[in-house]
MARBA-3410 file (N, C-alpha, C, O; in Angstrom, 1 decimal):
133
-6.4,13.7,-6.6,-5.7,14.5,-5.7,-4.2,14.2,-5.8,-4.0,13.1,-6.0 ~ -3.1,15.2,-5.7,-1.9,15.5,-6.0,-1.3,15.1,-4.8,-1.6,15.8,-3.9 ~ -0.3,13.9,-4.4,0.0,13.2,-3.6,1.8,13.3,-3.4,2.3,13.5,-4.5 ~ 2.6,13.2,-2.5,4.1,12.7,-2.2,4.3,12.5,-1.0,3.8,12.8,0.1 ~ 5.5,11.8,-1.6,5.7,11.0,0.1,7.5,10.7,0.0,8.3,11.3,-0.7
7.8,10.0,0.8,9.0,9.7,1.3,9.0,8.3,1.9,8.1,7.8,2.5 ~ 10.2,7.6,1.6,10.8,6.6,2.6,11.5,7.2,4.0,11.9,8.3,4.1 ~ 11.4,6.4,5.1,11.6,7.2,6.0,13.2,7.5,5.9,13.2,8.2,6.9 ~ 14.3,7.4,5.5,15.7,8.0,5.3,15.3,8.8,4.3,16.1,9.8,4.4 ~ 14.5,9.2,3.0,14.5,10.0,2.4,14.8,10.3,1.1,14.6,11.2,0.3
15.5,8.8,1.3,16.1,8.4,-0.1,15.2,8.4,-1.3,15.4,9.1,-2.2 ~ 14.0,7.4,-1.2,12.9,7.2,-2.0,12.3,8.6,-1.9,12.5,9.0,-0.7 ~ 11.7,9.5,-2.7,10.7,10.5,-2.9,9.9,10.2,-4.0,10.6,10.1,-5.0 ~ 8.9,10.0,-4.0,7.6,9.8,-5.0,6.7,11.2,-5.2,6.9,12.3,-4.7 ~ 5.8,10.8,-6.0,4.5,11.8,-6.5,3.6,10.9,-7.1,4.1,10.0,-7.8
2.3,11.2,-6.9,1.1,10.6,-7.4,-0.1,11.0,-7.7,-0.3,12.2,-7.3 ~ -0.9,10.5,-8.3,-2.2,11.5,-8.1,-3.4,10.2,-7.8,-3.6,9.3,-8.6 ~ -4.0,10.5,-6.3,-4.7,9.6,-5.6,-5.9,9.9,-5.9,-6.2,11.1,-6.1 ~ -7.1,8.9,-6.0,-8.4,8.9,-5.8,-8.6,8.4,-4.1,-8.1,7.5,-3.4 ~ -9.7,9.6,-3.8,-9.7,9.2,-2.2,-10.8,8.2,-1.8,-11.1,7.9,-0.6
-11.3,7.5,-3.1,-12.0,6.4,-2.6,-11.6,5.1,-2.9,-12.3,4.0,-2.9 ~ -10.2,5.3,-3.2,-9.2,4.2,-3.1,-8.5,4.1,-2.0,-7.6,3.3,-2.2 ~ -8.4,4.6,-0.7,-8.0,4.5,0.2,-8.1,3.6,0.9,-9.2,3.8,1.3 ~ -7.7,2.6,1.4,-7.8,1.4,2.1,-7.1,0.8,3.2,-6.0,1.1,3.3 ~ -7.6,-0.1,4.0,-6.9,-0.4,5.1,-6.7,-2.4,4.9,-7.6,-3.2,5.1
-5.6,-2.7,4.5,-5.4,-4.1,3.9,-4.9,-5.2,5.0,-3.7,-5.3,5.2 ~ -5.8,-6.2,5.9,-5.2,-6.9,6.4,-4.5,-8.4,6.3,-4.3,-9.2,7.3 ~ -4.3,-8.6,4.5,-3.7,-9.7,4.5,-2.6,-10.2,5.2,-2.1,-9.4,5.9 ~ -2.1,-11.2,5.1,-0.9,-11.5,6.0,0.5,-10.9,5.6,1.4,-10.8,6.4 ~ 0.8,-10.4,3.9,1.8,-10.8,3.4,1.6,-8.7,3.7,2.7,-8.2,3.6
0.9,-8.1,4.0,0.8,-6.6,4.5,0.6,-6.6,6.1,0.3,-5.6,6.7 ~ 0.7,-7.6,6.5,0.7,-7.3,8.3,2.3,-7.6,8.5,2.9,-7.1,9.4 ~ 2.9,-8.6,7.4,4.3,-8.6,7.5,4.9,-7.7,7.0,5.4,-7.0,7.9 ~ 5.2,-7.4,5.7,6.0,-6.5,4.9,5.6,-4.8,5.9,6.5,-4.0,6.1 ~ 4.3,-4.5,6.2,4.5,-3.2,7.2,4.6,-3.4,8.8,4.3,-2.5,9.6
4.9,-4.7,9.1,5.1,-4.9,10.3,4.0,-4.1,11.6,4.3,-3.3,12.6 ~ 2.9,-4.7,11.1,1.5,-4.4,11.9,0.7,-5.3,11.3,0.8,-6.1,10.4 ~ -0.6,-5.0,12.3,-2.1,-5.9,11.7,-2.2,-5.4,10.7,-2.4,-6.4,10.0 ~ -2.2,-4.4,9.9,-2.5,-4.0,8.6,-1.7,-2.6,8.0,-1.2,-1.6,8.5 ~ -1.8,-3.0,6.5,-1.7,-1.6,5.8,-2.2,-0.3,5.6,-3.4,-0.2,5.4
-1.7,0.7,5.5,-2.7,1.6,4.7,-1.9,1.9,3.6,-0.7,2.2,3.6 ~ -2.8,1.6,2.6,-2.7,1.6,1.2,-3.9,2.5,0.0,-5.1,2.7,0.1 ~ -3.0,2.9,-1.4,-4.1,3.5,-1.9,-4.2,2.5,-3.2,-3.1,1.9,-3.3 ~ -4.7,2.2,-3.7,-4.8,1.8,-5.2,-4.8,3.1,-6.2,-5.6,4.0,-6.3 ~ -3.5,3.1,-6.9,-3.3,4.1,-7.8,-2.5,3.7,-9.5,-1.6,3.0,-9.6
-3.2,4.3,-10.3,-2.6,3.9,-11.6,-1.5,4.2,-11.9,-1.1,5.3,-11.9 ~ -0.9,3.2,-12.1,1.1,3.0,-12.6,1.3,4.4,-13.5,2.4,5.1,-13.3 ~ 0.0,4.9,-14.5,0.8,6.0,-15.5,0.5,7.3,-14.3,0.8,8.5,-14.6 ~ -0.1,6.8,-13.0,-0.5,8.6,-12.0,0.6,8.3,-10.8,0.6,9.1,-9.9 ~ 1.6,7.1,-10.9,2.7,7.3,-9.9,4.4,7.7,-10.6,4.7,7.4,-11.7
5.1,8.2,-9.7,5.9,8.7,-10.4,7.4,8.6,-9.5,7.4,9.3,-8.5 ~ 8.2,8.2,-9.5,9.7,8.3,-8.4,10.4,9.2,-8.8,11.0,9.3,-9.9 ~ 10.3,10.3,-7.9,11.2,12.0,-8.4,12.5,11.7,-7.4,13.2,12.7,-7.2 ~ 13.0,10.6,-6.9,14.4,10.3,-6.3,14.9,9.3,-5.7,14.5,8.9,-4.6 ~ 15.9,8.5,-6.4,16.3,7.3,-5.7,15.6,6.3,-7.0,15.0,6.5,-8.1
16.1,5.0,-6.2,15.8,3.7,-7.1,15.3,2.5,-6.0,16.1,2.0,-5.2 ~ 14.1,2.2,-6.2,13.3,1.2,-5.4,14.2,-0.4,-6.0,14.6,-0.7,-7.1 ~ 14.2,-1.1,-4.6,14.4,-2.4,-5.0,13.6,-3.5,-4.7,13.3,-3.6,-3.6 ~ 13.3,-4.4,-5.6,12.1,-4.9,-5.7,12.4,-6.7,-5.6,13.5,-7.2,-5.9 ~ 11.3,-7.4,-4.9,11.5,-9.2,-4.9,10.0,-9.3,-5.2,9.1,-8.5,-5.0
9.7,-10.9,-6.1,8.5,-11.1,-6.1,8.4,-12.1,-4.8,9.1,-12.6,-3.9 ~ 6.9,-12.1,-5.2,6.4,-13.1,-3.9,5.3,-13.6,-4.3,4.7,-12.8,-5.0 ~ 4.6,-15.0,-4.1,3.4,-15.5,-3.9,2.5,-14.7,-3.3,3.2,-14.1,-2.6 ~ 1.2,-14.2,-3.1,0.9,-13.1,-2.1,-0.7,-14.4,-1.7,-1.1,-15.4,-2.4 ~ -1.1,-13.8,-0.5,-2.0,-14.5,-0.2,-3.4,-14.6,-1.1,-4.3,-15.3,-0.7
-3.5,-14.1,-2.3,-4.3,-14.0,-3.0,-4.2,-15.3,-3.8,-5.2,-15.9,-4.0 ~ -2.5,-15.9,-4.2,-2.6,-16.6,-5.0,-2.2,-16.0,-6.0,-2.3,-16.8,-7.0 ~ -1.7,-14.7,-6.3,-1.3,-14.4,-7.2,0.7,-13.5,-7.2,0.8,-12.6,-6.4 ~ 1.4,-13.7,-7.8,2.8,-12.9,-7.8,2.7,-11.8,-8.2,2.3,-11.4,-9.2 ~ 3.3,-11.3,-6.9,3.0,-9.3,-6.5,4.8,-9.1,-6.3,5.5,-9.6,-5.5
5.0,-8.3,-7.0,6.6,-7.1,-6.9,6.2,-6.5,-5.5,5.2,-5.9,-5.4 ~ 6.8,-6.7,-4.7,7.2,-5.4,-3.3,7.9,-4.8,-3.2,8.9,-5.3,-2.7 ~ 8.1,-3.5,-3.6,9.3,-2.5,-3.9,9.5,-2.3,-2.2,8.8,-2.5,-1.2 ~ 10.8,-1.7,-2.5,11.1,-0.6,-0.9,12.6,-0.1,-1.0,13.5,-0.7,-1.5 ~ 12.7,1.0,-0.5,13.7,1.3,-0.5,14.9,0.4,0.3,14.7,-0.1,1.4
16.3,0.3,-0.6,17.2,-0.3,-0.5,17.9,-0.2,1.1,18.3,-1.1,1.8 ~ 17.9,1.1,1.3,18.5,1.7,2.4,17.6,1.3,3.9,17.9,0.7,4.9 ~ 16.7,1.9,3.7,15.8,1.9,5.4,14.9,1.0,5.6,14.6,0.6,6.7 ~ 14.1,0.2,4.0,13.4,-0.9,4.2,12.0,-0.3,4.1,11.0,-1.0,4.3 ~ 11.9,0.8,3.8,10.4,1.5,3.8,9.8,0.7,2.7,10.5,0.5,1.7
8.5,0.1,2.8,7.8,-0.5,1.5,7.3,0.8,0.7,6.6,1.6,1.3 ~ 7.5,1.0,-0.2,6.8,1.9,-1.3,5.7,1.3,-2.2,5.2,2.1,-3.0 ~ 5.1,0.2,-2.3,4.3,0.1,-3.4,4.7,-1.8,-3.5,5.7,-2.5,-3.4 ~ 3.3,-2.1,-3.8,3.1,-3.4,-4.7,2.3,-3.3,-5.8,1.4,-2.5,-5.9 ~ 2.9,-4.3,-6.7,2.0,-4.6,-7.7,2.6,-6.0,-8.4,3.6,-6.6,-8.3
1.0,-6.0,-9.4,1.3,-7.1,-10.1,2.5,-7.8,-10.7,3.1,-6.8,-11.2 ~ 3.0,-8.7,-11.0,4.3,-8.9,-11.3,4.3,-9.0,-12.7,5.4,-9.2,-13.1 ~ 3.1,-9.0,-13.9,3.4,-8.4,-14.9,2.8,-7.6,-15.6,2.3,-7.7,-16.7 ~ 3.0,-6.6,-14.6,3.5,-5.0,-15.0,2.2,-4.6,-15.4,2.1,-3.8,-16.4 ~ 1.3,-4.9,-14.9,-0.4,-5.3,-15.3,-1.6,-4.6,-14.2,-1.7,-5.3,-13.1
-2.4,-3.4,-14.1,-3.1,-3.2,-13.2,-2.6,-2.4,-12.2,-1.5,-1.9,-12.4 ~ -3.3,-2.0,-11.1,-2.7,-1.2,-10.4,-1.7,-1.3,-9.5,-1.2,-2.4,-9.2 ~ -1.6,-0.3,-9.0,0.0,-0.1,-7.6,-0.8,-0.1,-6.8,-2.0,0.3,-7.0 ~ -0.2,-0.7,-5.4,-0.5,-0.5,-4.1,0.3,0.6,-3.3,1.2,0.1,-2.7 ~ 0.1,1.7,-3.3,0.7,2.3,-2.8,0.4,2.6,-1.2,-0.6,3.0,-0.7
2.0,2.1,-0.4,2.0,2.0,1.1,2.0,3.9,1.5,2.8,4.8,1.0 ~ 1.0,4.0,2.3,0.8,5.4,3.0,1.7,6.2,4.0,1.8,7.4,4.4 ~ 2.4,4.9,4.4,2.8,5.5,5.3,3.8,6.8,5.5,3.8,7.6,6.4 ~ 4.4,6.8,4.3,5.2,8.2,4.3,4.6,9.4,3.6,5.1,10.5,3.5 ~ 3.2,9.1,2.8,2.7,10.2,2.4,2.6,11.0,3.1,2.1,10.6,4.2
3.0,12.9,3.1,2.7,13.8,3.4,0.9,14.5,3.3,0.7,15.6,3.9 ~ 0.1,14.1,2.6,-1.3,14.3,3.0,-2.3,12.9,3.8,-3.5,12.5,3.9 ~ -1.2,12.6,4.3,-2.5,11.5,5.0,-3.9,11.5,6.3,-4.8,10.7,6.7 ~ -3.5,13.2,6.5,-4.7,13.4,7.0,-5.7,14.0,5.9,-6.7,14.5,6.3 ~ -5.7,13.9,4.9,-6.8,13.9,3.7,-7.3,12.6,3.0,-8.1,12.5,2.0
-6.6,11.5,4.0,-6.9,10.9,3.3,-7.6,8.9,4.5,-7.1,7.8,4.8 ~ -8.8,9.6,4.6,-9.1,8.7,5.7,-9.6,7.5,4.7,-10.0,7.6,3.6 ~ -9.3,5.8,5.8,-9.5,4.9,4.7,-11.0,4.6,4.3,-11.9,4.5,5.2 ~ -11.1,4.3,3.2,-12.4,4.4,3.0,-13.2,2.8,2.0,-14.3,2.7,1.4 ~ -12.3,2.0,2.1,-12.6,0.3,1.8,-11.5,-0.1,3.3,-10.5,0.6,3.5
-11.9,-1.2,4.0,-11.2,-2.8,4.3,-11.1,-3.8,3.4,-11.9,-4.1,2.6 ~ -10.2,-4.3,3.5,-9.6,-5.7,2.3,-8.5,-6.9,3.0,-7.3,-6.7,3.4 ~ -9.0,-8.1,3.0,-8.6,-8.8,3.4,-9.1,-9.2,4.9,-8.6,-10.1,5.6 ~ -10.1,-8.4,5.3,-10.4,-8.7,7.0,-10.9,-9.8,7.8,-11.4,-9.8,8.9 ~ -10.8,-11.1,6.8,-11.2,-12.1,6.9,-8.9,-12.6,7.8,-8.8,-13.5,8.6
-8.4,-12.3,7.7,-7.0,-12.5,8.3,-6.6,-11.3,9.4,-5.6,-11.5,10.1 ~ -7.2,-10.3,9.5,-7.4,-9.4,10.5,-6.9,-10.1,12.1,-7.6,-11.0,12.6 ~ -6.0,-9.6,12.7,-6.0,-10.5,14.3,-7.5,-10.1,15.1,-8.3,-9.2,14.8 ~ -7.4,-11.1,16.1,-8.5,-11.3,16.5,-9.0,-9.9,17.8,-10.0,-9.6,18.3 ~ -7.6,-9.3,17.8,-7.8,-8.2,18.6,-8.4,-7.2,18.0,-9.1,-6.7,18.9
-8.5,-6.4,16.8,-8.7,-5.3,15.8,-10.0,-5.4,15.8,-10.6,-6.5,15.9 ~ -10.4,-4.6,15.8,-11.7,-3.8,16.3,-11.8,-3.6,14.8,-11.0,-2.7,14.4 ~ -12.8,-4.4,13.4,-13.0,-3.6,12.4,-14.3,-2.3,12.6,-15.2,-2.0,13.3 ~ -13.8,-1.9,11.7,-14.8,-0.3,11.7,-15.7,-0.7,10.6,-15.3,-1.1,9.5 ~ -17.2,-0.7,11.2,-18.2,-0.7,10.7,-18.8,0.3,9.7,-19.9,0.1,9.1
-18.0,1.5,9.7,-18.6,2.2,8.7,-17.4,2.6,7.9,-17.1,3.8,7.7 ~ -16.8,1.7,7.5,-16.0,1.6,6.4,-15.7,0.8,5.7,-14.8,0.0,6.2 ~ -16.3,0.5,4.3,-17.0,-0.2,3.2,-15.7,-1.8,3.5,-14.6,-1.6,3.7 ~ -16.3,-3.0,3.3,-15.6,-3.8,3.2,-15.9,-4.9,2.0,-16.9,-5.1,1.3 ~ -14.7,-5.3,2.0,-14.7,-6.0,0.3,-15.2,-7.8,0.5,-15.5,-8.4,1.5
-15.1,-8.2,-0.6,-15.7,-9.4,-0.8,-15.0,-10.5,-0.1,-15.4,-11.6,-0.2 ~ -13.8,-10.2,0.7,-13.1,-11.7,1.5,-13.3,-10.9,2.5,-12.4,-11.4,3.2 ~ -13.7,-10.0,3.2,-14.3,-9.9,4.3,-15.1,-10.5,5.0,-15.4,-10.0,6.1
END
């Protein structure tokens, strides 16, 4: 499916092409921080199906709670996260939803990480959860 989005100033503009059963709801720690909530919404999308049609993301690595070093892109200007990934340049993007314009097509359809979930979050039982759940 044919995907874009925005940082919220506007600066960042992207395009992608999403699978909708990569849709996910991520509640590791280092995504309850960086989107400033209990969790993400995120897609898993292949590096050659994302694309930046505006602007220039700026990127820091980090430790991530996996144990492995993940790039966190975001725009320079407003702070919008756009996208994680592996730090060498290896596997797929995490692409943050929040400024996608079809996100009502796109309901989540894995949990990840819900083993770090706060204790208040209600997980949704009928939405497939992964192995550190």
């Amino acid at each position: 499916m044919n995907i874009d989005g925005a940082c919220h100033c506007g600066n960042i503009t992207w395009k992608a092409v999403a699978n909708p059963d990569m849709v996910a709801i991520c509640y590791c720690t280092d995504c309850q921080t960086f989107g400033s909530s209990a969790f993400q919404y995120t897609a898993r999308i292949k590096r050659d199906d994302f694309e930046i049609t505006s602007g220039k993301l700026k990127e820091y690595g980090k430790l991530a709670d996996s144990g492995n070093e993940r790039y966190y892109s975001f725009c320079g200007d407003c702070g919008s996260g756009v996208h994680t990934s592996n730090i060498d340049g290896q596997g797929l993007l995490s692409l943050r939803l929040g400024g996608c314009h079809q996100k009502d097509l796109l309901p989540p359809k894995l949990q990840i990480w819900c083993c770090s979930a706060p204790s208040w979050v209600s997980v949704e039982s009928d939405i497939k959860l992964d192995k550190q759940g």
